[in-house]
N, C-alpha and C positions, 0 to 999 in steps of 0.2 A: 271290149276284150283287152284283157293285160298285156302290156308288150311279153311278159314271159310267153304267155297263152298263145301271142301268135308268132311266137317263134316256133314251140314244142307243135302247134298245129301242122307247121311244113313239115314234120318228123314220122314217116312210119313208124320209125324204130331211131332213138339214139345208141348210136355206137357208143360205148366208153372206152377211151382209147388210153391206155398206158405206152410209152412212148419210150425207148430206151437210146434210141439214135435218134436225133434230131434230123437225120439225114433223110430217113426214110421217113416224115410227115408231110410232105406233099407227095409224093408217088399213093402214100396210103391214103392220104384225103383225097385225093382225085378217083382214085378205086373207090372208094364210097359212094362219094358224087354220082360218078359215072353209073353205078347201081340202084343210086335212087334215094339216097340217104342223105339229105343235104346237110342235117343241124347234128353236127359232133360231137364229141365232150370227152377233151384233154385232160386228165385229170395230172395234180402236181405231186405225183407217187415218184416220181422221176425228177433228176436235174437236170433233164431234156426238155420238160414238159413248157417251160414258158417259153423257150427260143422255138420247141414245135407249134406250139399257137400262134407268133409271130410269126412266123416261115408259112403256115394254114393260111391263116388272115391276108398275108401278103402275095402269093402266089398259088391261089384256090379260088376261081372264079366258082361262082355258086355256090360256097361252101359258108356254112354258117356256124364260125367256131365258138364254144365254152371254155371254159375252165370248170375243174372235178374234184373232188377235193380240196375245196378252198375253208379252210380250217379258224380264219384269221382276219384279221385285218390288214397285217400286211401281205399277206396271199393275194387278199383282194382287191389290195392298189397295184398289186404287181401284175395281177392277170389283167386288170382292166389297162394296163399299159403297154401289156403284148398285143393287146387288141380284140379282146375276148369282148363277144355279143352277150353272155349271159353266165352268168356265176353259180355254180352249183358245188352244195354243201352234204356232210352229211347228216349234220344236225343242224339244231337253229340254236343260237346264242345273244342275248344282249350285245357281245361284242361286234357278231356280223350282222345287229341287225342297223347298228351306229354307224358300220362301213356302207352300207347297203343306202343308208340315206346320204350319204359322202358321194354315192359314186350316181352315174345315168345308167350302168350297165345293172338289169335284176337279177335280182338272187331268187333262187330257185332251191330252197333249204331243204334237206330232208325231215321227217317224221314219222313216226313211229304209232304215237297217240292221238289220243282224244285232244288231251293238254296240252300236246306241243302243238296241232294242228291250230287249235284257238288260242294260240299264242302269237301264232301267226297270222290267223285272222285281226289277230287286235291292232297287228301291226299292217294293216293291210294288203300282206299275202297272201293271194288265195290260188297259186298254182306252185304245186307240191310234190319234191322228189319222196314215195312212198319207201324207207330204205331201212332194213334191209328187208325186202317185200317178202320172197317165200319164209323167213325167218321170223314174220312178225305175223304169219296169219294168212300171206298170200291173198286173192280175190277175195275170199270170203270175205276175209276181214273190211276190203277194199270197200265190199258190197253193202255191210253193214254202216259202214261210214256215209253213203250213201245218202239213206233217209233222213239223218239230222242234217246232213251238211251237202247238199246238191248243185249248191254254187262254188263246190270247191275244186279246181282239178288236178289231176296225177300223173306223174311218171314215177313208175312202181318199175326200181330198179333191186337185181340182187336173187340171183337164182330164178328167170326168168328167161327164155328162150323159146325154141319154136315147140319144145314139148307141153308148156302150157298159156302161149301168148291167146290163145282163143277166151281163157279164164278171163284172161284180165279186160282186152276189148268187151266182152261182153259185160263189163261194169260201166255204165253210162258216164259216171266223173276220169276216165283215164282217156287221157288223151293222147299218151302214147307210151309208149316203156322203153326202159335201157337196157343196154346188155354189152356182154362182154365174146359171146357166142361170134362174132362176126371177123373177130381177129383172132383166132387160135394162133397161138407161140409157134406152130411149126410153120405156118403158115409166113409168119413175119419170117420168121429167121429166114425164110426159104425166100425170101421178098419177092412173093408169090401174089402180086398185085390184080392177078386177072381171076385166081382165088377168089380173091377176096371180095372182088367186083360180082362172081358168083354169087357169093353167100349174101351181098348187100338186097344183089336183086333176087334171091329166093325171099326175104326179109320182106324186100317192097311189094312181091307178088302177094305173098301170104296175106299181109294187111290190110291190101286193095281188098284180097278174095273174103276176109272175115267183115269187111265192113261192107261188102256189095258194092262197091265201087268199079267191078267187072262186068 
């Protein structure tokens, strides 16, 4: 198994977390945690976002942080120097894939197609942010991808939540999905941390309960 693979394996559900206070990234990572969510993904939407993966990293036992949005190369030696366990994109490029061999931490690129999926295969990528998922086809499409390519696996982020995470489990290659559902704005602003610990663990119940794991 790919080190990506078994990191997205601890993951019922990735949160993706935009971050606007640095302040507030360990109270909300430990809400996670404490819910059942251990592997997070910071993304760099924000000029918060590399001192909150340091601040994660550094003060979130169990917590298993990304970087989101990593665009770049130098994205990618920045995230991997706050301390980020795994690099997630939302495309794949020549450029990250030169970074990606530069660094120990893996990249987890997104894709869309056929073409970019076996572009990634050629590069020996075979665990895959599906993105933007409901915008490209959702499960079905996921399903389809399936039959040629069954060694290959997914987190299918992007219009994704509890009104159709059943779709997506029920595609043998996803091994887990992202979302953005777990931290609603009112939620932060209210820094409403026991919230959000709710919704982590509605997240980890759901996932146990669709994979039988109850």
């Amino acid at each position: 198994m790919s080190e990506a693979r078994e990191i997205l394996a601890q993951a019922p559900v990735v949160p993706v977390l935009t971050i606007e206070d640095p302040l507030n990234a360990v109270p909300l990572a430990r809400a996670l945690v404490e819910g059942g969510l251990p592997v997070l993904e910071v993304t760099l939407r924000t000029e918060a976002g590399l001192a909150a993966i340091a601040a994660i990293a550094r003060d979130v036992p169990g917590a298993i942080v990304g970087a989101g949005t990593v665009r770049g190369a130098d994205d990618y030696a920045a995230a991997c120097a706050a301390g980020s366990q795994f690099i997630v994109s939302p495309g794949l490029t020549d450029t990250l894939l030169h970074a990606a061999a530069s660094h120990a931490v893996p990249l987890i690129p997104g894709v869309a197609t056929v073409s970019e999926m076996m572009h990634a295969l050629d590069n020996g990528i075979d665990c895959l942010k599906f993105f933007p998922a409901e915008a490209s086809g959702g499960a079905a499409t996921l399903k389809s991808f399936y039959g040629p390519f069954p060694d290959v696996s997914f987190c299918p982020t992007g219009g994704v939540g509890l009104h159709n995470i059943a779709d997506y489990l029920a595609v043998p290659s996803v091994i887990t999905v992202g979302g953005t559902w777990l931290t609603p704005a009112s939620l932060l602003q209210a820094e409403d941390w026991e919230a959000i610990a709710g919704l982590a663990r509605e997240a980890a119940t759901t996932v146990s309960r669709l994979r039988g794991e109850q």
